[in-house]
Each structure stands twice: as structure tokens, then as C-alpha cells.
N, C-alpha and C positions, 0 to 999 in steps of 0.2 A: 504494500500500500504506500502513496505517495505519502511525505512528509504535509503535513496539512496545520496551514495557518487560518487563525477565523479572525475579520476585524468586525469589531461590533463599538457602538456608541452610540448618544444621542443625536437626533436628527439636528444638521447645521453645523456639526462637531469639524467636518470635514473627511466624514470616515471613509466613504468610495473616492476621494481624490488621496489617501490613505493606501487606498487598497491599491488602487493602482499604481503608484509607487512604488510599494510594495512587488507588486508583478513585475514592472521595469526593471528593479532592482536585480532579480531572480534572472529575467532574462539577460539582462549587463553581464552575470556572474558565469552565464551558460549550462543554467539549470534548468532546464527545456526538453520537451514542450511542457508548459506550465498549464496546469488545469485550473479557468479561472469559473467559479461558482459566481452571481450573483442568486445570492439568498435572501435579499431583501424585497418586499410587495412594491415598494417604490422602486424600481429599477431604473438604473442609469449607469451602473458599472460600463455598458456597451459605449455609452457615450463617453466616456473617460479616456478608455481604449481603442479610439478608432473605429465603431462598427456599428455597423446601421442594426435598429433596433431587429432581434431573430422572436421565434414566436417561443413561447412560455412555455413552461412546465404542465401549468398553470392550465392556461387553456388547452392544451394537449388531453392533460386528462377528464376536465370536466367537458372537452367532444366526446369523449369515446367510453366514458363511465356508463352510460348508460346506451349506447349504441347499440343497436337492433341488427342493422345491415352492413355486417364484416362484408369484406370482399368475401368471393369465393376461395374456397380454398384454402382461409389463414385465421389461426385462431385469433380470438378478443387479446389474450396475451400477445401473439407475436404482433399485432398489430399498431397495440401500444409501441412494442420495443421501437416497430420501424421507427414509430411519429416521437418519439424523443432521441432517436439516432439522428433524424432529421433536421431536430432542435439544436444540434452540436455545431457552432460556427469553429471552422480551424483558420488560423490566420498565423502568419510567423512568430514563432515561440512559444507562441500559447492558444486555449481552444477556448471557449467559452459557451457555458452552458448560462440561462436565463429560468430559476425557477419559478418565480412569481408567488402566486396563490394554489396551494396543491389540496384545499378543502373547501368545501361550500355543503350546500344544503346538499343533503344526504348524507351515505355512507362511502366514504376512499377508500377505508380500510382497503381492497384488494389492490386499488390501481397502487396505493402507497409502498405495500408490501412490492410490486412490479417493478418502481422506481430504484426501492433501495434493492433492490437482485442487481437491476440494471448497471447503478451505479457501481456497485459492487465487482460489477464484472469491469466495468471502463475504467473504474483509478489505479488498480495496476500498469497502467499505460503510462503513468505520470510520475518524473520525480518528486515534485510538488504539487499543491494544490492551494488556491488560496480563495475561502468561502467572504465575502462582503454579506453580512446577516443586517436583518434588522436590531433593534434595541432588545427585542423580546426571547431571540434566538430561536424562531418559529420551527423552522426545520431542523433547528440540531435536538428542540427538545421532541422532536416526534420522531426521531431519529431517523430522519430520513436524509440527512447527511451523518460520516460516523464522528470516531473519537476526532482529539481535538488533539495534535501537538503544543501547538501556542495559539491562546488568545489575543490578541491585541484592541485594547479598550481605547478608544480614539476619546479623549476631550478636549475642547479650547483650553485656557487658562481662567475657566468660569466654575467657580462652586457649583454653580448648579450641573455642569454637563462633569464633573468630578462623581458630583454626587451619584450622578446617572449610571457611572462607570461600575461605582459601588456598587448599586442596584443588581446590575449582571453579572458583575462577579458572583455576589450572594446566590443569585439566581440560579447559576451555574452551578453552586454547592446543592443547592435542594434539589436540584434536577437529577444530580446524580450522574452529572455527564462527565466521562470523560477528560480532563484535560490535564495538558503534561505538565506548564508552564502560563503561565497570567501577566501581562506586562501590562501596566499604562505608557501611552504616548499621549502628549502635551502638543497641540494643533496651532500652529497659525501664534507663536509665543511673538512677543512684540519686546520684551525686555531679556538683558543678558540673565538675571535671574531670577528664581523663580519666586514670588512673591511668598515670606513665610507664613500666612496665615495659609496659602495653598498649601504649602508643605505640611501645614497641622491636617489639613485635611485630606490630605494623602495615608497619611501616616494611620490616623483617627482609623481609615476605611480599611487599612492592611493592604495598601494597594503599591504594587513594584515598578516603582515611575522606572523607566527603560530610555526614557528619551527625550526631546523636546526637538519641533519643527517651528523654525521659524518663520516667521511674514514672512513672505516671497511673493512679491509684484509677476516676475515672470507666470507663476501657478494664476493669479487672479488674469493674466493678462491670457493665458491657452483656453483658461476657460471660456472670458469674454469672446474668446474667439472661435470657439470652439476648436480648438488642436487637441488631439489625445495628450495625455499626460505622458505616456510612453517616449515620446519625441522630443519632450524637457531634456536639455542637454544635462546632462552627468557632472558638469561643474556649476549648477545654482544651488541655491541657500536649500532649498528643501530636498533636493535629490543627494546631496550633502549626508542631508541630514540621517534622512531614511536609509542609507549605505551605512552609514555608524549604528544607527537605530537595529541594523537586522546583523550587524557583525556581534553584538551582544544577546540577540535572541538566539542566531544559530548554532553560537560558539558551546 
């Protein structure tokens, strides 16, 4: 199984321009092809990454959950498999899957159980993996993505997206999931250091600051523009930073 990172935080924190960073990084290093998950119902990992938005998990299976008229010839099961082999964009160095929403009114249980077989069988493919969740950790706590090597908890320099951090950490303990290592990263820092009533509240949470990213005009200037984060040259302030940031997570 691929070594697997999960970034999760609150929303605004900066966590998918995080993630993808993160991906950048992995491929700079020639840890490829890189399996990029977005796990979050808001999706936009794609757009980070260069790639026009691919069809969902999501809607994949809430077609075909309750579908009548398989082709001839192919079971409910393999039918599924095709339509999220389909879901899989490959682009250089890494692949990207889009999950979305894998529940709605009724019951998933079976298409779920389909997913995680499927997944199961594709991350062997990958030295890495890197899941973008939302705040709630949707799909790691129904396990439909697996164990977690490192978490990485995205906040700004705000008590409240700190606090938020905490929240899923905890969360992650009552869940029962999985995970090897827990790191915070500090988003979008504006001062050389870290403000100490931050630091009481790091501390306070049990939470293992790993790093700080600073403001970087070039990341607000790719977004405005929309350019992938990929394409951020390897000498600005935040691709910096994220290369020190993942040299103490994978060490």
C-alpha cells in the first residue's frame, strides 16, 4: 500500500492549496505517480492541479445504486468498477480521483463496500497517496478511504481555525482511525514568529506544530489566475516552505 498522507482543516484555512503543494513536492522528489484523492464534498483539488473538473464518486454511484438496466452481459458490480475506473484522470506524476458525496437517501452500504474492494485493489499502484478530506473526515471515518500514515491539520494563525485543528484531531481518536503521525501546519503566517498566546494554544490542544507557511503573493497571484499550484516555481516562500515542512514529516 502506498504511503498515505491526509490534509484536513477548516474551511478558508488554505488546506487544498496545502494539498497540492504537498503533491508538487512528492513529485519535485520523484515519488510518482502520486495518487491524488480529493475527499472533500466541496471539491476543487482539480483546480489546484491543473485539471478540468472529472465526474465524482459521488454521482457514479448514486447512477447506478439503484439501476435496473445493466448492459447486457455485465454484472451491477462490474459495472460500477468500469464507471469509477473511468472516474480516474492520469496526468504527469500523478492521477487523481474526485470523490464527492458517496451517500444520500437510501442505502450505499453495497456500492461502499465496491468502492473500498476497488480502491483496495488501485493503491498498490502508488508510492504515495495524498487524500484533501473535508473538516469532518467523511470518508476516512466510513472507511472508505484506509489507514492514515500522517495527518496534516492545515490552520491560519487564527485561534479559531487552531481550535478547529483540535476538533479533528480528537475526532480522529474517537473514530478509532488509524493514524501513524498528526502534524499541524500554520497557513498563510505573516510574522517571523509565532504569536505566544498561539503557542499556549497549540500546546493546550497537544497538537505537533511541524511547520509554518508563509504569505506568498506568488500562491494569491496563481490562484487569481488561475495556474495550478504545481507550476509555482521550487524557489518561492511557500514551496520553501512545504519542502522543509514534508522533510520532517517523512524523515
Amino acid at each position: 500500500m502506498p504511503y498515505t498522507l491526509a490534509v484536513a482543516g477548516k474551511g478558508g484555512t488554505g488546506k487544498t492549496t496545502v494539498a497540492s503543494l504537498v503533491i508538487a513536492d512528492l513529485i519535485r522528489r520523484g515519488n510518482t505517480p502520486v495518487f491524488a484523492v480529493d475527499a472533500d464534498p466541496n471539491a476543487n483539488l482539480n483546480e489546484n492541479l491543473g485539471v478540468d473538473s472529472p465526474p465524482t464518486l459521488g454521482d457514479i454511484l448514486a447512477e447506478t445504486k439503484d439501476r435496473k438496466d445493466m448492459p447486457a452481459g455485465i454484472s451491477k458490480r462490474r459495472h460500477i468498477e468500469y464507471q469509477i475506473q473511468t472516474a480516474l484522470i492520469e496526468k504527469n506524476g500523478f492521477d487523481l480521483m474526485v470523490m464527492g458525496r458517496t451517500e444520500g437517501p437510501g442505502c450505499y452500504c453495497s456500492v461502499n463496500d465496491i468502492l473500498r474492494s476497488y480502491l483496495d485493489e488501485l493503491m498498490p499502484n502508488y508510492q504515495y497517496a495524498v487524500l484533501d478530506n473535508e473538516a469532518g473526515m467523511e470518508h476516512i471515518s466510513r472507511r472508505t478511504t484506509r489507514d492514515i500514515d500522517d495527518l496534516l491539520l492545515v490552520s491560519d494563525e487564527n485561534p479559531i481555525g487552531i481550535r478547529a485543528a483540535g476538533r479533528i484531531h480528537k475526532l480522529v481518536k474517537d473514530l478509532e482511525i488509524y493514524v501513524g503521525e498528526t502534524h499541524l501546519i500554520l497557513n498563510r503566517a505573516r510574522q517571523d514568529e509565532l504569536h505566544p498566546k498561539l503557542k499556549e494554544e497549540i500546546d493546550k490542544l497537544d497538537l505537533n506544530l511541524v511547520g509554518r507557511i508563509p504569505e506568498d503573493d506568488n500562491v494569491l497571484d496563481f490562484n487569481l489566475n488561475q495556474k495550478p499550484m504545481l507550476d509555482l516555481p521550487a524557489d518561492t516562500p511557500a514551496r520553501e516552505a512545504v519542502a522543509k515542512i514534508m522533510e520532517q514529516v517523512m524523515k
